[in-house]
N, C-alpha and C positions, 0 to 999 in steps of 0.2 A: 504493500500500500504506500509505503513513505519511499521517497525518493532517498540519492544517497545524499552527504551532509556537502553543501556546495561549496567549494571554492577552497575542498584539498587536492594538493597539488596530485597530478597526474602519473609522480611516479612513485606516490604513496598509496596505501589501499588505506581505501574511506573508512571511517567508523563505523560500525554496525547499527544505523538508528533502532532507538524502540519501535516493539509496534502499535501504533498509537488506535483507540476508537473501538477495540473489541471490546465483549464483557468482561476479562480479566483486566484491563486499563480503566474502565469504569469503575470498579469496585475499588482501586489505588492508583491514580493515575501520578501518584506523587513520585515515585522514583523514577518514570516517567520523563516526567517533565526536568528533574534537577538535571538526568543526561542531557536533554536539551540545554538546559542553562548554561553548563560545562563543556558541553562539544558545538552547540549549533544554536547557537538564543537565538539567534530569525530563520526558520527554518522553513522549509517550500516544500510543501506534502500536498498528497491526491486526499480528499476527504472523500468519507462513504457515500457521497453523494457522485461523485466524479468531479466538483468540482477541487481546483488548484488554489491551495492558500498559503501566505506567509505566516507563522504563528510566531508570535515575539513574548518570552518569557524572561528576559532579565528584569528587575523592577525599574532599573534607571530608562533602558529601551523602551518598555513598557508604559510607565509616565510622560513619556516625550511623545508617546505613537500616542497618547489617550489625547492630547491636547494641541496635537499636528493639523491645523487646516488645510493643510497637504492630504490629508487621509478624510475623502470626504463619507457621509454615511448615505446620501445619494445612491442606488444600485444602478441609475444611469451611466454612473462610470465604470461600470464593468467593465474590462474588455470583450471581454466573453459572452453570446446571450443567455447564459446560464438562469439570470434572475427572471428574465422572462418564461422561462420553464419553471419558474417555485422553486427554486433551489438554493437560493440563499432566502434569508428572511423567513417572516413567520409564512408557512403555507398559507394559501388562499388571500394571502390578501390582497394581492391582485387585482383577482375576479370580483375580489366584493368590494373593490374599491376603498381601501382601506391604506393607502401608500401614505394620505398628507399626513403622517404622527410622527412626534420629536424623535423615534429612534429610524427615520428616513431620508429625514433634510437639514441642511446645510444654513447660517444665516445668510438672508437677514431673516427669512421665513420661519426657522427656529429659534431666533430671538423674539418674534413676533409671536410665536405661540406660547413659547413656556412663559413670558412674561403673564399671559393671560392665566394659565394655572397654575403658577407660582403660590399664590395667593394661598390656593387652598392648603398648601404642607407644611407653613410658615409654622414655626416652633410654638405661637401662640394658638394657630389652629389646630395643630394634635391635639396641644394640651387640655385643650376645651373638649375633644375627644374620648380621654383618656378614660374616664369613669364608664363610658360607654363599651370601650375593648376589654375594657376589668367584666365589667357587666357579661358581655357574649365569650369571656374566657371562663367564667364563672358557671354560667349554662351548658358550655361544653362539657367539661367535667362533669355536672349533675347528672349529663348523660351517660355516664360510666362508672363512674364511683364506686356503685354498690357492685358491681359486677364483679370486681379486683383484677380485673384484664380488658384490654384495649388497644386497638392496632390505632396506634398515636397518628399516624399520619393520614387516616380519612376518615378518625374519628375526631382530630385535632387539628390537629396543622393544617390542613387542609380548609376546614370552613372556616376558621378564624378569619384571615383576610378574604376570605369572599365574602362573608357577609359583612365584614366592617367598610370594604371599599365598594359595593353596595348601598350602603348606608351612605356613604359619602358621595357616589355619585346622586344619591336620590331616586335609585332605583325601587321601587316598593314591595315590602316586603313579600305580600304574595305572588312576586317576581323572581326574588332572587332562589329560589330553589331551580330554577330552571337554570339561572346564571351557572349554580353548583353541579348540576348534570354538564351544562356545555364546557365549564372548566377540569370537568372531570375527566372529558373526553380528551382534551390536549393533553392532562399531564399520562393520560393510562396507553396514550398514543407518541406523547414527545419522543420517541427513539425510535419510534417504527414507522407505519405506510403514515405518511401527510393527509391520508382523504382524508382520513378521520377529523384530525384537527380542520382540514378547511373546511369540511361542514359545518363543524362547530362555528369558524370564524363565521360564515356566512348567515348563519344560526341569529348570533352575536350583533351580525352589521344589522339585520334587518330589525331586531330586536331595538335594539339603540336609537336608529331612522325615526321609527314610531315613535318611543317616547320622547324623543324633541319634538318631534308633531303635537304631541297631547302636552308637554310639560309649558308652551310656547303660550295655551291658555292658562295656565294652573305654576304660575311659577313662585318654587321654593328654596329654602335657604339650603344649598345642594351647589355640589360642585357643575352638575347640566344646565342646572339653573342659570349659572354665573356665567357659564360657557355664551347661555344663549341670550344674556343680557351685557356680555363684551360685544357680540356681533350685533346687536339692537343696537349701539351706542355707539357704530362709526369703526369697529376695532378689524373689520374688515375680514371676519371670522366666514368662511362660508359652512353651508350646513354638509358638505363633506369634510371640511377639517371639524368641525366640532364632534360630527361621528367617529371621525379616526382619533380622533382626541378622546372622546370618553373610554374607545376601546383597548385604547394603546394603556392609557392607564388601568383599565383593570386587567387586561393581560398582562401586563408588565407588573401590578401589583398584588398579584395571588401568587404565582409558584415561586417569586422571591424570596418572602416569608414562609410560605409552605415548607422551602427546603433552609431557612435559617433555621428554622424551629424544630424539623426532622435533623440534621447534619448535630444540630447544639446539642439537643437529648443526647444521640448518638456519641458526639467526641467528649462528652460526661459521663455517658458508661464508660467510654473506653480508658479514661484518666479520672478514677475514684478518688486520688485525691485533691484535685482541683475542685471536683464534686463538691466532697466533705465540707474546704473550704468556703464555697459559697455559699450551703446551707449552713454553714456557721452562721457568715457573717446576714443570711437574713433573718436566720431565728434570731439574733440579737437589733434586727431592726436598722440595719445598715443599706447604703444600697450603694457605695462607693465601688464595692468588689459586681455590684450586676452591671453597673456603666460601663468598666473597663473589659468586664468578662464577655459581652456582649461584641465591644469589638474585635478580641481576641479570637473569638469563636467566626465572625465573621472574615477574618483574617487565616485560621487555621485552615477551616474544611469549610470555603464561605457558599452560599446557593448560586451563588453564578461562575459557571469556570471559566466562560472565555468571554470578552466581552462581545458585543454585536458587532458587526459587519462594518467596514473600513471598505474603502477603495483609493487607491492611489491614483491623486489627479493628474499628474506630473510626475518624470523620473524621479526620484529620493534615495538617499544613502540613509540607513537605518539599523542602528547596530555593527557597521561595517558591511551590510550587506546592501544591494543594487535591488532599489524594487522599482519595478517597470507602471510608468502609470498603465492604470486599468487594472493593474493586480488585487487581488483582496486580499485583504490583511485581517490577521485576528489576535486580539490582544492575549493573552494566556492569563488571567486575573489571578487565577490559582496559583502558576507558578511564579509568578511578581512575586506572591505573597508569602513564600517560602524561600526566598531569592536570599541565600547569608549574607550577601554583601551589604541585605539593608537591613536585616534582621536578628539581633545574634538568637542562637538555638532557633533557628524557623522551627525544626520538625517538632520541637516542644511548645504542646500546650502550656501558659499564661496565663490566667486571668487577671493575673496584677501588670501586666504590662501596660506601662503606660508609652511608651515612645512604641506608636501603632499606627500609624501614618497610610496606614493598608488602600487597598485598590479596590475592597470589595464593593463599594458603587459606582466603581468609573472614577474620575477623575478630570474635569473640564468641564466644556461646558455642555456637556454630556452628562455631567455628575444627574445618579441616580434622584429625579425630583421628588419621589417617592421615601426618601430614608430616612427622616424624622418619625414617618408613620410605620415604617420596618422597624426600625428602633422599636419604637414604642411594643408592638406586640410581640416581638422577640423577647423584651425583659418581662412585660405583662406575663406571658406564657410562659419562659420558662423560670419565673421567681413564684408564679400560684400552681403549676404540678410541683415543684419541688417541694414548696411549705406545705400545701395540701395533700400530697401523696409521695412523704418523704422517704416510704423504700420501697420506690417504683424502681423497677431493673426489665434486665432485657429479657425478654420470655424465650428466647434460643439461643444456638449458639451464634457468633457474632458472624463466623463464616458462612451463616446459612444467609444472610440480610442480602439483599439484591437491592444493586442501584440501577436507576434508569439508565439507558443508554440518550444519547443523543448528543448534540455537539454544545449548545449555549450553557444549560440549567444541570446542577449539579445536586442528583437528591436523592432519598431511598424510595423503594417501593412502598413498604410497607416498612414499619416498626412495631412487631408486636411486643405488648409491656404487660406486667403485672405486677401486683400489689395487695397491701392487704385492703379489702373492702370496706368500705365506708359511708354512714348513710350522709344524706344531703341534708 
């Protein structure tokens, strides 16, 4: 699958690259990637799609490729018609017309829209939030409690963020169950055939269409709401970005969290005494070790492995290496994130590390607009399983846990947990 490592000399024999993208690389893709780091940080591999990528894994290469306007997010610049066949990007959204969302376009036009829903993720808008994600993290539980066993991640991790970004779009409640079926189809599908998911998306577009039609009479204090009172008010929103806009955000804000909050559990069974210490420090009512523990954990084994889609607009030197405009580039966020040169101990879990300067939302102007509200339910969730269900463990062995396949999202199947039972 992988090419060999470019640009050794011809009368040396290449290094042996990993194999990258199967289910044994899924399950650990970290030793992986540090080869990369050590023999080939910008490396040009065939992905399972057939598409050709650059994958850049040093964190300094990494940081600089995140905030290159040289690397546009455009799929017009392909060189290849690859995107025109669904093969980069989320499947379907082509067909359903779903291309204008910030993880697509370049400013001024991305300056123009995140401006518009900036608004809603402002540290003061979660925080207003907040009682409410305690509220539906609280109810999840109820749902399990007494049972003493739980597959955490589609009894948990999973609705959490659909139903809270739901709520924040303003989509109503006798709604969002549907929302949860069509989200459930991309993550049970993210590694395998795309129909699936671009049903779902088209599912999604058409869903979304409508309620700006109805919300356009009935408007409320809601992120659609706001969308469709920037475009009332001259901001030059048309009613296909506002669609790819509601969508981009809830697709982009469900299996982030899903897999913060699956990946977190998980790298907590696996380092008990990192464990320990954070349910120390919150049965004593502290939350200094959940702040930093949260970014550590997003930093370790964080939900997004690679970041999205790059094109080179123009030839560029990147790492030492020659990337030809029209090539796609894909950032390696995982392995930034374990990068020693910016890290001391990467492979080791931290939760007191405070010099964590990590990748896991991007970095530019790109940065994840979503991660005040990831934040938030990442510590919500995993600071109420832990006090509420404080020897919850892993109901198998650790080698039996299956992670998706797929190229962006980094997350497990399932997690199944147990515990001892408890009434609500």
């Amino acid at each position: 699958m992988d090419e060999q490592t470019p640009g050794t000399p011809s009368d040396a024999p290449a290094p042996q690259g990993p194999t990258l993208f199967d289910w044994e690389f899924a399950t650990d893709p970290y030793p992986a990637y540090a080869w990369l780091r050590e023999h080939s940080p910008v490396y040009r591999t065939r992905l399972p799609s057939g598409v050709e990528a650059w994958l850049v894994t040093r964190y300094a290469d990494a940081r600089q490729a995140l905030a290159d306007q040289r690397l546009s997010k455009n799929p017009a610049h392909h060189a290849e018609p690859a995107h025109a066949k669904g093969k980069t990007g989320i499947p379907g959204e082509r067909k359903a017309e779903l291309m204008t969302h910030l993880l697509n376009i370049d400013p001024p036009d991305h300056t123009r829209l995140r401006r518009l829903v900036s608004k809603a993720f402002t540290p003061r808008r979660v925080a207003e939030f907040t009682p409410r994600v305690q509220e539906l993290t609280d109810h999840l539980i109820d749902g399990f409690a007494a049972k003493g066993e739980a597959d955490l991640i589609h009894e948990f991790a999973f609705p959490l963020p659909i139903y809270a970004i739901c709520e924040m779009l303003g989509v109503p409640r006798e709604d969002q169950d549907d929302f949860r079926d069509w989200a459930g189809m991309m993550i049970r599908h993210g590694g395998g055939p795309r129909g699936g998911v671009a049903r779902s998306v088209k599912q999604m577009r058409t869903y979304l269409g409508e309620l700006i039609h109805r919300k356009r009479d009935d408007l409320g204090n809601d992120l659609i709401s706001d969308l469709i009172r920037a475009s009332d008010h001259g901001d030059h929103l048309t009613e296909a970005e506002a669609t790819a806009m509601a969508f981009i955000l809830l697709f982009a804000g469900f299996e982030t969290t899903v897999n913060l909050i699956g990946n977190g559990v998980h790298s907590l069974f696996m380092n008990p005494d990192q464990r320990a210490l954070l349910q120390d420090s919150l049965a004593a009512g502290e939350s200094a070790l959940l702040a930093t523990g949260i970014e550590e954990l997003l930093r370790y084994d964080g939900p997004v492995e690679l970041a999205t889609w790059r094109f080179a607009t123009e030839p560029l030197t990147l790492g030492g290496q020659e990337v030809a405009a029209g090539d796609p580039v894909l950032v390696v966020l995982a392995a930034a994130d374990r990068d020693p040169d910016r890290f001391a101990d990467p492979d080791t879990l931290d939760l007191s590390r405070t010099d964590n300067q990590h990748l896991g939302y991007g970095h530019g102007i790109h940065y994840c607009l979503g991660a005040p509200l990831a934040r938030l339910e990442g510590q919500t969730a995993l600071a109420t399983l832990l006090t509420r269900l404080p020897d919850l463990e892993l109901a198998i062995p650790p080698q039996e846990l299956r992670w998706r396949g797929g190229l962006i999202m980094r997350g497990l199947r399932t997690l199944p947990v147990r515990f001892t039972p408890r009434n609500t």
